[in-house]
Every structure is written in C-alpha cells, then in structure tokens.
DRENPA-3360 file (N, C-alpha, C; in nm, 2 decimals, always signed):
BEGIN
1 = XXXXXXXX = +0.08/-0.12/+0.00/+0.00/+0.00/+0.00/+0.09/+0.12/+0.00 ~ +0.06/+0.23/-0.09/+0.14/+0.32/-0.10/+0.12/+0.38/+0.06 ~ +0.18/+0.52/+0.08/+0.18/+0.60/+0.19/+0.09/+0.67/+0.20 ~ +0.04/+0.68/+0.29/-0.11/+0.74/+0.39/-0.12/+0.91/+0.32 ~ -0.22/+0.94/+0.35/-0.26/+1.10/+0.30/-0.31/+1.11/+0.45 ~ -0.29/+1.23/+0.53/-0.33/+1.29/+0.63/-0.49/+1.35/+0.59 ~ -0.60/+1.29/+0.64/-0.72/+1.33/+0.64/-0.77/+1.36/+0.73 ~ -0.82/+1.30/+0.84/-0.83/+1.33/+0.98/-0.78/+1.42/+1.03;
9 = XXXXXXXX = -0.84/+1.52/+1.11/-0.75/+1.64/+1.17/-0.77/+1.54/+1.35 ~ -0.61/+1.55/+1.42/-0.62/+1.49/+1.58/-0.75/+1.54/+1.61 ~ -0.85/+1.70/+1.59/-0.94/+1.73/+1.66/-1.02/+1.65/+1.61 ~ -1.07/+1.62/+1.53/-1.16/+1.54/+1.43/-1.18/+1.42/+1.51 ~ -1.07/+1.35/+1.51/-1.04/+1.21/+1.53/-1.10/+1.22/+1.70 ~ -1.03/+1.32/+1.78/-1.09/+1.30/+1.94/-1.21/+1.33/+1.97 ~ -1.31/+1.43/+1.88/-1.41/+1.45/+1.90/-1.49/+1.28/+1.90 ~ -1.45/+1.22/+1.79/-1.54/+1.16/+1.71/-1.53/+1.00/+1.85;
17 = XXXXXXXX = -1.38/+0.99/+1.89/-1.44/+0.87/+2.00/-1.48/+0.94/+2.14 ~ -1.43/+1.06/+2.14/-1.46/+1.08/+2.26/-1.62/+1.11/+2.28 ~ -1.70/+1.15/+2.19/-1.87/+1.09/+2.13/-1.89/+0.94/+2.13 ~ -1.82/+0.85/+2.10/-1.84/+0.74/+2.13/-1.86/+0.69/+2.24 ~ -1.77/+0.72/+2.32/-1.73/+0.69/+2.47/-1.82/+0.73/+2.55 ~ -1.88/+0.90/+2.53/-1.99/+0.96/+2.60/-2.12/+0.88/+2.60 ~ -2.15/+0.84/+2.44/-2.29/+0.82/+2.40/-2.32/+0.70/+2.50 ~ -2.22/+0.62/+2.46/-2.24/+0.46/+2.53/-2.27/+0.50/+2.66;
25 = XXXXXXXX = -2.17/+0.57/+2.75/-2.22/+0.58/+2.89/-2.37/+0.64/+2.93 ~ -2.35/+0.69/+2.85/-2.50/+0.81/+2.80/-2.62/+0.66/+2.81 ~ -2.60/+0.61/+2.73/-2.69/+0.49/+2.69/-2.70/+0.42/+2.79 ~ -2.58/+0.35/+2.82/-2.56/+0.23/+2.92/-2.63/+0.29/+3.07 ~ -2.60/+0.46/+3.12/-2.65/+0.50/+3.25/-2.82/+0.56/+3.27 ~ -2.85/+0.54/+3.15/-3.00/+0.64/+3.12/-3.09/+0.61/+3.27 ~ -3.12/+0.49/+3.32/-3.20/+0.41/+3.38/-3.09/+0.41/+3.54 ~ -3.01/+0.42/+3.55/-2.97/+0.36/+3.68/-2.88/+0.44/+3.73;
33 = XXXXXXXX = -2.79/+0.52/+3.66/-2.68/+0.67/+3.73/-2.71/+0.73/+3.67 ~ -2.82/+0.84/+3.76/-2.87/+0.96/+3.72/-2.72/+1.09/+3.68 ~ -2.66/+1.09/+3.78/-2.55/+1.16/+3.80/-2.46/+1.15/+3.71 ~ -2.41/+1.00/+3.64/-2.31/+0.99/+3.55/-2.41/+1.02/+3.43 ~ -2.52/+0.98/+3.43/-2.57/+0.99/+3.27/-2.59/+1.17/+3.28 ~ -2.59/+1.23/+3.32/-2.60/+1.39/+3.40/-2.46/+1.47/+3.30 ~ -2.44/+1.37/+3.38/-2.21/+1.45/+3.31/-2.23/+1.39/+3.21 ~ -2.29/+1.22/+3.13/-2.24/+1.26/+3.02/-2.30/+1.33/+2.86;
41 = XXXXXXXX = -2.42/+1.30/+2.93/-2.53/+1.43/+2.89/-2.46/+1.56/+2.85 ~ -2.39/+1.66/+2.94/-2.34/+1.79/+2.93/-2.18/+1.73/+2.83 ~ -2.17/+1.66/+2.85/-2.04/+1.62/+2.74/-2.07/+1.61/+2.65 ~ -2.15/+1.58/+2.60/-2.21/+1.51/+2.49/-2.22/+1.69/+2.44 ~ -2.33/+1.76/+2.53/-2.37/+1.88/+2.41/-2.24/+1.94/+2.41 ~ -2.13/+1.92/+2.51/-2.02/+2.00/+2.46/-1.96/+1.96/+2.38 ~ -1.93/+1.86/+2.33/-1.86/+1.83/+2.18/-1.99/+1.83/+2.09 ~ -2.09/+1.83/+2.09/-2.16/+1.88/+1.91/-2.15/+2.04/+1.94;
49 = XXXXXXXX = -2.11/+2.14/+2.03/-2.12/+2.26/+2.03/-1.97/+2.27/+1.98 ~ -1.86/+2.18/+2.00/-1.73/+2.18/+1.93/-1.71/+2.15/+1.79 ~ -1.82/+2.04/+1.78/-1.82/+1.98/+1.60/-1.87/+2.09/+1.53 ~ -1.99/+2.17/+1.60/-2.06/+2.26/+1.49/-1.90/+2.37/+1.44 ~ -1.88/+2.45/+1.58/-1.76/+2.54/+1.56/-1.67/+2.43/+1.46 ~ -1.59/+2.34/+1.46/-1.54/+2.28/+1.41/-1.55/+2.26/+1.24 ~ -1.71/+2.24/+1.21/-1.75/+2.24/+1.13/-1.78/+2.38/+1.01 ~ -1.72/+2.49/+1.09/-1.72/+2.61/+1.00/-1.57/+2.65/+1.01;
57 = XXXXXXXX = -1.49/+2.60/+1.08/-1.34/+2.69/+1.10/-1.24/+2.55/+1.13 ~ -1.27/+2.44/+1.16/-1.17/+2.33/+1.12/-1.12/+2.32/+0.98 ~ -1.04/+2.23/+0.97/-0.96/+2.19/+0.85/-1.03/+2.15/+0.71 ~ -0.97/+2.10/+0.59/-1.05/+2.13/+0.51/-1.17/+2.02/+0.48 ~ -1.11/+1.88/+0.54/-1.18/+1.76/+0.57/-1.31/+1.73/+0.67 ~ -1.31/+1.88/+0.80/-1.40/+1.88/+0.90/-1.50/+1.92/+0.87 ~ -1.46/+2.05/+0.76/-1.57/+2.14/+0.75/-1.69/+2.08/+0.63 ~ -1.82/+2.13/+0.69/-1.96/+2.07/+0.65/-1.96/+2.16/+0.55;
65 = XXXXXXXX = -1.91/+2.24/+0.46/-1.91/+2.28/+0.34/-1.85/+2.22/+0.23 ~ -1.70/+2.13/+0.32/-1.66/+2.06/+0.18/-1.75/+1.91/+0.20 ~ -1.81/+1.86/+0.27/-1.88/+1.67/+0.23/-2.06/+1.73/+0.25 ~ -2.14/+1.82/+0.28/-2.24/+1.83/+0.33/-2.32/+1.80/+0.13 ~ -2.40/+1.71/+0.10/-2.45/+1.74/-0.03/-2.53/+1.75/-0.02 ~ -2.60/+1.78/-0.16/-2.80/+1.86/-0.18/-2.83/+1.71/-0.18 ~ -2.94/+1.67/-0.19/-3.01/+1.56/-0.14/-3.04/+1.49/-0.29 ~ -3.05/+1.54/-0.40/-3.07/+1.48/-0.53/-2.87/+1.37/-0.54;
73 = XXXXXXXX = -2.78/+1.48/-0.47/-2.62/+1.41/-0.53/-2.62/+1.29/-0.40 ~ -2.66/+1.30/-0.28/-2.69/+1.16/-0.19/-2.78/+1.04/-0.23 ~ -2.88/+1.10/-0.29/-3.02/+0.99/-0.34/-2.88/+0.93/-0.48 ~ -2.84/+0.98/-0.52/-2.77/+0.93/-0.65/-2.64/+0.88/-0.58 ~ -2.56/+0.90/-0.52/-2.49/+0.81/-0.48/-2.51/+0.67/-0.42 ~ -2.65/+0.69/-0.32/-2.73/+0.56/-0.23/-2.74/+0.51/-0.38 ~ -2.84/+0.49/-0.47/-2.83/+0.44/-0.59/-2.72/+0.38/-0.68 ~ -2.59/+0.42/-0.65/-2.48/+0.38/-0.74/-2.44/+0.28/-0.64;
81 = XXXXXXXX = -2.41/+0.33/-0.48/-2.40/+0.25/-0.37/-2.51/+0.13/-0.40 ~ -2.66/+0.11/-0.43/-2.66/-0.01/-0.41/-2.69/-0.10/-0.54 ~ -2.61/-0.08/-0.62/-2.53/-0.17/-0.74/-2.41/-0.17/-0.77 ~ -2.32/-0.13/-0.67/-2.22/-0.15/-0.58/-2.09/-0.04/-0.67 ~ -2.14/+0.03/-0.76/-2.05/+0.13/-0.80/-2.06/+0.29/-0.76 ~ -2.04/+0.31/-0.65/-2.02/+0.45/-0.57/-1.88/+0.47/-0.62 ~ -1.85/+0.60/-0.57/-1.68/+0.61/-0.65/-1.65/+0.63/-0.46 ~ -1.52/+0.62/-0.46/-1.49/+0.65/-0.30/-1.41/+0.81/-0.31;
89 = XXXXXXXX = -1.47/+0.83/-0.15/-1.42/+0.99/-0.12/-1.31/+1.01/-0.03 ~ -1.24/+1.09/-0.06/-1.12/+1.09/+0.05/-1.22/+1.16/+0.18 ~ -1.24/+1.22/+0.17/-1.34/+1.24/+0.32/-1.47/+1.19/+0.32 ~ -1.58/+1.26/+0.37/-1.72/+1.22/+0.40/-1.79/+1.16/+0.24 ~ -1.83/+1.09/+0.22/-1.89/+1.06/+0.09/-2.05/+1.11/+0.13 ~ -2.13/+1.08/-0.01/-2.28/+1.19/+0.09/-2.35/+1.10/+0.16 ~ -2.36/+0.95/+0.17/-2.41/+0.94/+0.26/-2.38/+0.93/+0.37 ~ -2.24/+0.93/+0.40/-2.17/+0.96/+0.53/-2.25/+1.11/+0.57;
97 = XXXXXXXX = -2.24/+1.16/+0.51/-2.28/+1.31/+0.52/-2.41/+1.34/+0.56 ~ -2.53/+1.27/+0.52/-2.62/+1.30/+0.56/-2.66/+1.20/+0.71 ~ -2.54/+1.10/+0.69/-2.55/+1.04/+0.84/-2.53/+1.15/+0.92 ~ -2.41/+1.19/+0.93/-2.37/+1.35/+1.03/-2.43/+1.41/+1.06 ~ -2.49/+1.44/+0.97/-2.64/+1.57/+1.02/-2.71/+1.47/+1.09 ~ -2.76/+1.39/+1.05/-2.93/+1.36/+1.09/-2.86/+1.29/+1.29 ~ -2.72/+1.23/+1.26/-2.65/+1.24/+1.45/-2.63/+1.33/+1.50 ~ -2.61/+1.44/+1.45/-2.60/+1.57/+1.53/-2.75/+1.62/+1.57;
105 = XXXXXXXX = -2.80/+1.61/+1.46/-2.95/+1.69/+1.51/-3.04/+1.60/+1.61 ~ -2.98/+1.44/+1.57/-3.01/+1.36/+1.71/-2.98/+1.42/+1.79 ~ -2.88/+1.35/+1.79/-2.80/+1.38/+1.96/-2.83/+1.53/+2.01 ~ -2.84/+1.62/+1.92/-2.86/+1.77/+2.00/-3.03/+1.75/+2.08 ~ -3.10/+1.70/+2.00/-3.27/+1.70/+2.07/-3.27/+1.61/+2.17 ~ -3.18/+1.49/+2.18/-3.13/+1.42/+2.26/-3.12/+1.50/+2.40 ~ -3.00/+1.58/+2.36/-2.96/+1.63/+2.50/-3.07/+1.75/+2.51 ~ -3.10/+1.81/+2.44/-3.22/+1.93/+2.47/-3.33/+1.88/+2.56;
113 = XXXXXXXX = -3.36/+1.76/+2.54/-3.44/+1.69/+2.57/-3.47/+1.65/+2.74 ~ -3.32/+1.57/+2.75/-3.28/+1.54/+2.86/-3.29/+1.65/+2.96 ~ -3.18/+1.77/+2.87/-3.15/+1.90/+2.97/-3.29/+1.91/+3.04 ~ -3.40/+1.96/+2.93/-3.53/+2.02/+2.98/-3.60/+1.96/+3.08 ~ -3.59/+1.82/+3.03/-3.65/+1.70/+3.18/-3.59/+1.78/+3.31 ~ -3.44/+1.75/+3.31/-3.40/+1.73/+3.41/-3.42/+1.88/+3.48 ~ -3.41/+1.93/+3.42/-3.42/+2.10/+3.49/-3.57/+2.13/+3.50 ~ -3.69/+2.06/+3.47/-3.80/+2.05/+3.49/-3.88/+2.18/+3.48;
121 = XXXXXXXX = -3.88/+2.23/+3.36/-3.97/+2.35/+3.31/-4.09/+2.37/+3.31 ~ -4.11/+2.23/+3.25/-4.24/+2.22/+3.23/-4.29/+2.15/+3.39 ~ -4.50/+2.15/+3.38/-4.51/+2.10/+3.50/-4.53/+1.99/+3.46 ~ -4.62/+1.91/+3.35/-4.63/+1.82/+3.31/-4.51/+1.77/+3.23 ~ -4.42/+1.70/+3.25/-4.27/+1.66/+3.15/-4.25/+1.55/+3.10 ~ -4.36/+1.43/+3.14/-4.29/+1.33/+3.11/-4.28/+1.31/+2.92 ~ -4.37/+1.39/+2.86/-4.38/+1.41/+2.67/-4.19/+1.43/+2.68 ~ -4.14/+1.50/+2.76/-4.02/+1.53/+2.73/-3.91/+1.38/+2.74;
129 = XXXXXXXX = -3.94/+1.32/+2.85/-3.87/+1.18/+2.86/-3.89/+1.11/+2.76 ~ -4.03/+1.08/+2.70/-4.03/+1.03/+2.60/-3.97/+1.05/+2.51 ~ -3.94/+1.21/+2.44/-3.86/+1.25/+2.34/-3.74/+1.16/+2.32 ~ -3.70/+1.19/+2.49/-3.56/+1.24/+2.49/-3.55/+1.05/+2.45 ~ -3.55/+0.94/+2.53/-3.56/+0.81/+2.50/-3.59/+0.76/+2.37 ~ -3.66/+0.84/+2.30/-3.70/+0.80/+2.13/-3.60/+0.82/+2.07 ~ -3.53/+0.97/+2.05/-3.38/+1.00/+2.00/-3.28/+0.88/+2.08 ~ -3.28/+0.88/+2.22/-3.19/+0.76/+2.24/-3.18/+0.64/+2.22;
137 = XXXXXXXX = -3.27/+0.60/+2.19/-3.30/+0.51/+2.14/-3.27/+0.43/+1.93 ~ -3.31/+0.52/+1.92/-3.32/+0.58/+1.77/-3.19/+0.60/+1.73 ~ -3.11/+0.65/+1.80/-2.94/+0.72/+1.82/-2.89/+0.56/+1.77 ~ -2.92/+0.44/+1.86/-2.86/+0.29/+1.86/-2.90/+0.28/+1.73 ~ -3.01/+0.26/+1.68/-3.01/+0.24/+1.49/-2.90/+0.33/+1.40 ~ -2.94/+0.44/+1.45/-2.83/+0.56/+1.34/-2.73/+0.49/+1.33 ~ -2.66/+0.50/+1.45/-2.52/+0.41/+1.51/-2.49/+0.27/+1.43 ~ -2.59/+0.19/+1.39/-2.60/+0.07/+1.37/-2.57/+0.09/+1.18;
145 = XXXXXXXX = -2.62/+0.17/+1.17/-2.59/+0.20/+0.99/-2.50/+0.33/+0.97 ~ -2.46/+0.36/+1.03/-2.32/+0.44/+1.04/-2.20/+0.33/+1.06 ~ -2.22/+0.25/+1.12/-2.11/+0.15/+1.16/-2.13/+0.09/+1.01 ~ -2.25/+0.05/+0.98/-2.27/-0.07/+0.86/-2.20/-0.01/+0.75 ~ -2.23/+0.14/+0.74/-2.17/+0.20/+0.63/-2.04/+0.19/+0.60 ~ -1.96/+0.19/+0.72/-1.82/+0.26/+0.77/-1.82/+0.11/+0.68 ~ -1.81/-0.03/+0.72/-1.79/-0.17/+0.73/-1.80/-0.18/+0.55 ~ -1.92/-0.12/+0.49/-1.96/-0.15/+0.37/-1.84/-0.06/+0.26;
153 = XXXXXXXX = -1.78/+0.06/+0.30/-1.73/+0.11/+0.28/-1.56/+0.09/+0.24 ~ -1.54/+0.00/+0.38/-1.39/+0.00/+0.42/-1.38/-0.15/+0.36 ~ -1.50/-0.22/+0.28/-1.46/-0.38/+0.22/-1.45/-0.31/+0.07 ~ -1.56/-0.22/+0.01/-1.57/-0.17/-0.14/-1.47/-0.13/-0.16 ~ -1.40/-0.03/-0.14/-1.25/+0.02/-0.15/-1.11/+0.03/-0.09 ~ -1.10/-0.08/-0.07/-1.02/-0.16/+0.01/-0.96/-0.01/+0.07 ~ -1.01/+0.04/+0.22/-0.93/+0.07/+0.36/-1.02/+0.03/+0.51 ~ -0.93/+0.03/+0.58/-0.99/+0.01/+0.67/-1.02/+0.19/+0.77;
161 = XXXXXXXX = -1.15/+0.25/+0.76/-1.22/+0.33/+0.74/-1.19/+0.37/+0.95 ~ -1.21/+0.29/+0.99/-1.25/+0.27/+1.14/-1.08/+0.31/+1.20 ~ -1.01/+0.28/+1.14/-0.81/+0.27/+1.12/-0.81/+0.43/+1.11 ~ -0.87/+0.49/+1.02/-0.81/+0.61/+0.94/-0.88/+0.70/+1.06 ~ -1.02/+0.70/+1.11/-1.07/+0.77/+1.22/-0.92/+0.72/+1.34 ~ -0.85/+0.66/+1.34/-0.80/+0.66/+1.47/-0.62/+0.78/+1.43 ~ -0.55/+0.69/+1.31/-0.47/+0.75/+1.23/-0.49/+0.88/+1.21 ~ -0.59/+0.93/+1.11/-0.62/+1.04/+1.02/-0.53/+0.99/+0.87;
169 = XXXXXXXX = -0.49/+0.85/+0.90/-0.45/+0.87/+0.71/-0.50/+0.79/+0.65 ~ -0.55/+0.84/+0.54/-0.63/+0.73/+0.40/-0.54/+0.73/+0.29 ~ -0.56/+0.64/+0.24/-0.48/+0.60/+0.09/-0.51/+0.70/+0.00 ~ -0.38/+0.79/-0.07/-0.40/+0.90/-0.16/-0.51/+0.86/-0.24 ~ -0.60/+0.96/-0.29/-0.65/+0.98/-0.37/-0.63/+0.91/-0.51 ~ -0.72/+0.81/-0.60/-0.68/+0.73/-0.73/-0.74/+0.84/-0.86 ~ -0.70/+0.84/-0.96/-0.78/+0.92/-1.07/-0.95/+0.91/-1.03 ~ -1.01/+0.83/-1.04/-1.17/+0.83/-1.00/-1.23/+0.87/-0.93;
177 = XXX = -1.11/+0.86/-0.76/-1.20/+0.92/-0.65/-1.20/+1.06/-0.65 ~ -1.29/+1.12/-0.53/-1.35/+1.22/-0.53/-1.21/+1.26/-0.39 ~ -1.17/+1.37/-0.43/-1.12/+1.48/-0.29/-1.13/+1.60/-0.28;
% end
C-alpha cells in the first residue's frame, strides 16, 4: 500500500471517539446513574457545540461545506452504492454526510431533551422523557448504519475506514475518486 494521506485532523479524530465513549455511557446509564448519565449528557452537548464550531473553522476535511451534499447528489450516490458502483471519497462521501447531520440533530434533541426534563420547566414533562428516550433510542439504529456504512465502505474500497478515524491517514486519492 502506497503511503497514507493525512485526512483526519487529531481534533476530528478525538471529537469523534470521545462521542463514542460519551454516547455509550449516556446509553448504558439512562435508567440507573442519574449523575453519570448527567455528566455525560453535558459532554455530549459539549462536543456537538465543538463539531458545529469545528464544522465552520476546522480543516479542510472537517468542514460541513466541503462533504455536506443537496439531497438529489446523496439519493444518486445511495443508488450507485446499491449496485455497488459508488466512486470513494477521500473524506465524507454523501451518505456519510447525511449520516452526520441527521447524528448531530439527534444527539442535539437528545440532549435538549434530557437537559429540559432534568431541569423541569415544564409542570407536566414526562412528553419530554419520552422524546428524549426516542432519539436515544433511535441514536442505537443511526449508530447501527453508520457502523454498517463505515464496514460496507472500508470492504468496497479496500481501507480500513475505522483505522483512518484513529490514524487520520487514507490512501492518496486514485484518478476516479473524489477529494
């Protein structure tokens, strides 16, 4: 294999497990550590308040103006994706892309959700727990085809995708792909 292209920015890469790390506790404590699922609730909104900033003034791979696509060039890639000729992207491909969004605006209603329970605004709240447990819930599916993607991705064009999130390096660019 030739030599790695730096894609991943370190910020990139720590946001992205240290959201992993959060969610799961997040998940794992919903029901039984009020206090840890508490902290990691507030962690959680603080790295998507880091990704968004990140996402207008990070590097050229972070930012949601260079992978964010119109929904006609995602519907056409899902399409090419499933008769197995997608072309590969050195960063986000679109439907990586529209994964991103639709996890962020999870996870943000997610934690909106939580916050408002917990801080009890309303007098009647429990509409809000439910919310908040639907997105959490719902989060474990996203999660489930974001992984599938990553998996379906890193067999199509031979890398290992899950490697390059820890690295930040992908195999240079070929004439076909997209950077």
């Amino acid at each position: 294999m030739s030599e790695g292209m730096k894609v991943w920015d370190p910020m990139l890469r720590v946001f992205h497990w240290l959201l992993v790390i959060a969610f799961t506790v997040s998940w794992l404590t919903g029901d039984e550590w009020d206090e840890v699922h508490e902290i990691s609730g507030y962690v959680i909104a603080g790295l998507l308040t880091f990704r968004l900033l990140w996402g207008l003034i990070g590097p050229r791979y972070a930012r949601f103006a260079q992978f964010i696509a119109r929904p006609s060039s995602t519907l056409a890639y899902l399409k090419d994706m499933s008769r197995g000729e997608e072309k590969r992207y050195l960063g986000h491909n679109p439907a990586g892309a529209a994964m991103i969004v639709v996890l962020i605006l999870s996870l943000a209603i997610a934690c909106l959700s939580g916050w408002l329970y917990h801080i009890g605004w309303f007098a009647n709240d429990e509409w809000l727990e439910e919310v908040h447990e639907f997105f959490a819930n719902g989060l474990l599916v996203l999660v489930a085809f974001h992984v599938g993607g990553v998996i379906i991705a890193s067999l199509r064009h031979g890398e290992n995708l899950a490697r390059a999130m820890v690295t930040g390096q992908k195999r240079p660019p070929e004439s076909d792909d997209i950077a």
